[in-house]
C-alpha positions in Angstrom: 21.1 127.2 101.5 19.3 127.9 104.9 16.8 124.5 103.9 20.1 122.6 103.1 22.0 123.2 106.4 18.9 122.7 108.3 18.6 119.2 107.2 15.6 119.9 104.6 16.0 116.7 102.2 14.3 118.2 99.4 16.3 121.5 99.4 19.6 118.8 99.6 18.0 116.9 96.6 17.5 120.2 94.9 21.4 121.5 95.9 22.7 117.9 94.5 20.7 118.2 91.0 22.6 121.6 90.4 25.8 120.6 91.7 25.9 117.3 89.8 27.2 118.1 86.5 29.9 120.3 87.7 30.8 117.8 90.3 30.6 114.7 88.4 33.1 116.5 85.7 36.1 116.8 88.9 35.5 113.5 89.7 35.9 111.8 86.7 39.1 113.5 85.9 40.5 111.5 88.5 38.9 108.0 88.5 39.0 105.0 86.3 35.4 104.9 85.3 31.8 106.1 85.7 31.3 103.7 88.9 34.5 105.2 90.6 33.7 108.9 89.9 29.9 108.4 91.1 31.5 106.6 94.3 33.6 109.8 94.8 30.6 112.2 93.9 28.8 110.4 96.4 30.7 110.2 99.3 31.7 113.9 98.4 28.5 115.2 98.9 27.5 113.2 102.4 30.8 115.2 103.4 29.7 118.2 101.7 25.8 117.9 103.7 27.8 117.2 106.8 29.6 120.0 107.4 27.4 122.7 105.5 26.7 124.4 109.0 31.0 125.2 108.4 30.8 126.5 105.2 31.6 130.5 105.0 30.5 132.4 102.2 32.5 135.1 102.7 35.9 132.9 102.5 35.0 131.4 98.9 31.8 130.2 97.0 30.2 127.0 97.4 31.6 125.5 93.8 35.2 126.6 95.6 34.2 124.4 98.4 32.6 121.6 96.8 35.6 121.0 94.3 37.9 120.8 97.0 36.2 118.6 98.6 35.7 116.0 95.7 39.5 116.7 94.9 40.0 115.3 98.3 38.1 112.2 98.2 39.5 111.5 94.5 43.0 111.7 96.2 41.8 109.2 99.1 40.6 106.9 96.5 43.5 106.6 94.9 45.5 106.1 97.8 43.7 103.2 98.9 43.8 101.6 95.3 47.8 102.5 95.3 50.9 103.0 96.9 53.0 106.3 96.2 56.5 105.7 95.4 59.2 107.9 96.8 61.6 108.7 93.9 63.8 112.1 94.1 64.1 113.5 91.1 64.2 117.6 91.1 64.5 117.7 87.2 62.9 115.2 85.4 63.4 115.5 81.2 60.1 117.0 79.6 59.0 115.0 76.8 57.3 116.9 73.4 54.2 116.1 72.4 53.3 117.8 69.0 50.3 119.4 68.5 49.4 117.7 65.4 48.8 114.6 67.6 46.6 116.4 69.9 44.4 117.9 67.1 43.8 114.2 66.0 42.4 113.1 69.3 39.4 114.3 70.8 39.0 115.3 74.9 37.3 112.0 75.9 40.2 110.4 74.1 42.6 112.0 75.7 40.9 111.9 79.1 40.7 108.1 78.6 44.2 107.8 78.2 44.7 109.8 80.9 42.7 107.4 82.9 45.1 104.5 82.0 47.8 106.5 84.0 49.3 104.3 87.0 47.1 105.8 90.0 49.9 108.2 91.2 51.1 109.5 88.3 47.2 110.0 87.2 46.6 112.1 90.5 49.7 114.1 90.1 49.0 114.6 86.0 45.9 115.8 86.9 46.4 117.8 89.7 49.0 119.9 87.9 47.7 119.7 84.4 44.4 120.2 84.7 43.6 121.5 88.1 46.9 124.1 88.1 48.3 123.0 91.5 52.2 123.3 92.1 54.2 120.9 92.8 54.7 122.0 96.1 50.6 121.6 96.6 50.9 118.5 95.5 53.7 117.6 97.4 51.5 118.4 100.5 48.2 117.0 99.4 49.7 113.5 98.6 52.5 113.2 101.0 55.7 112.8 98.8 58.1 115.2 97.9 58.3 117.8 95.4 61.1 115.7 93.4 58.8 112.3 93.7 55.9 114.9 92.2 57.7 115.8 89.5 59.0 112.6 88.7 55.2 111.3 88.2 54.2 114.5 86.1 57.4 113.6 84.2 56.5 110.2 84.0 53.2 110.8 82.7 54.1 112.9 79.6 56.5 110.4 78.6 53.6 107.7 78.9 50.8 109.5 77.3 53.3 110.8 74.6 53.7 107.2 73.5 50.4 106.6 73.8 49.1 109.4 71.2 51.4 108.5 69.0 50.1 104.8 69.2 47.2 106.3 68.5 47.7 107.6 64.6 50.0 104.8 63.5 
């Protein structure tokens, strides 16, 4: 770590190579495709290199760090490929997916339809689904309100539950 934040590009190289796999997964769960999640992964780790001289490993461990970080850029990329629409809603209807259809997809399946999302209700789905944020998190992170964020979670069940069962018929 003392190579890394001393500008040692071999020690960086070495950093990247072990980080990639876990950092590549984050990414992807929030872009369109490979290209998109490599672009994030990327720009992630210049930031990451940047500002290693800040990093405190007391306050959290470097995977901590590093996935917030790529959480981050994901959530700049998709606000410059979209706009977020206000809409209040505090209690949007939660539609039932059955299991049964689950168990006939497989993860990249899912993830790919997942993908297909609009670009805010993909960042909120993911951000509350997968990476366990609250509403009020995400609220914050993307600017909208708590209703708007659970409008697009909402929104995103209904939409993938149509989906997987467009899938087995």
């Amino acid at each position: 770590m003392t190579a890394c934040r001393s500008g040692d590009r071999k020690a960086q190289e070495q950093l990247y190579r072990q980080l990639y796999a876990f950092g590549m997964a984050i990414a992807m769960r929030y872009a369109t495709d490979e290209q998109e999640a490599a672009d994030i992964l990327t720009q992630s780790f210049l930031k990451m290199f940047r500002s290693l001289q800040s990093f405190d490993s007391t306050k959290g461990n470097l995977h901590g760090w590093l996935k917030r970080i790529i959480i981050n850029e994901a959530l700049d990329h998709i606000k410059q490929r979209s706009r977020f629409t206000s809409i209040e809603l505090e209690a949007a209807e939660e539609p039932m997916v059955q299991n049964s259809i689950i168990e006939k997809n497989d993860a990249a399946a899912i993830l790919q339809l997942i993908r297909q999302l609009p670009p805010a209700t993909h960042a909120v789905f993911v951000l509350y689904a997968i990476d366990g944020y609250t509403h009020r998190e995400i609220a914050t992170q993307l600017n909208i309100s708590e209703g708007t964020s659970k409008w697009h979670l909402s929104e995103a069940r209904k939409i993938l539950q149509q989906k997987l069962k467009a899938t087995i018929i």
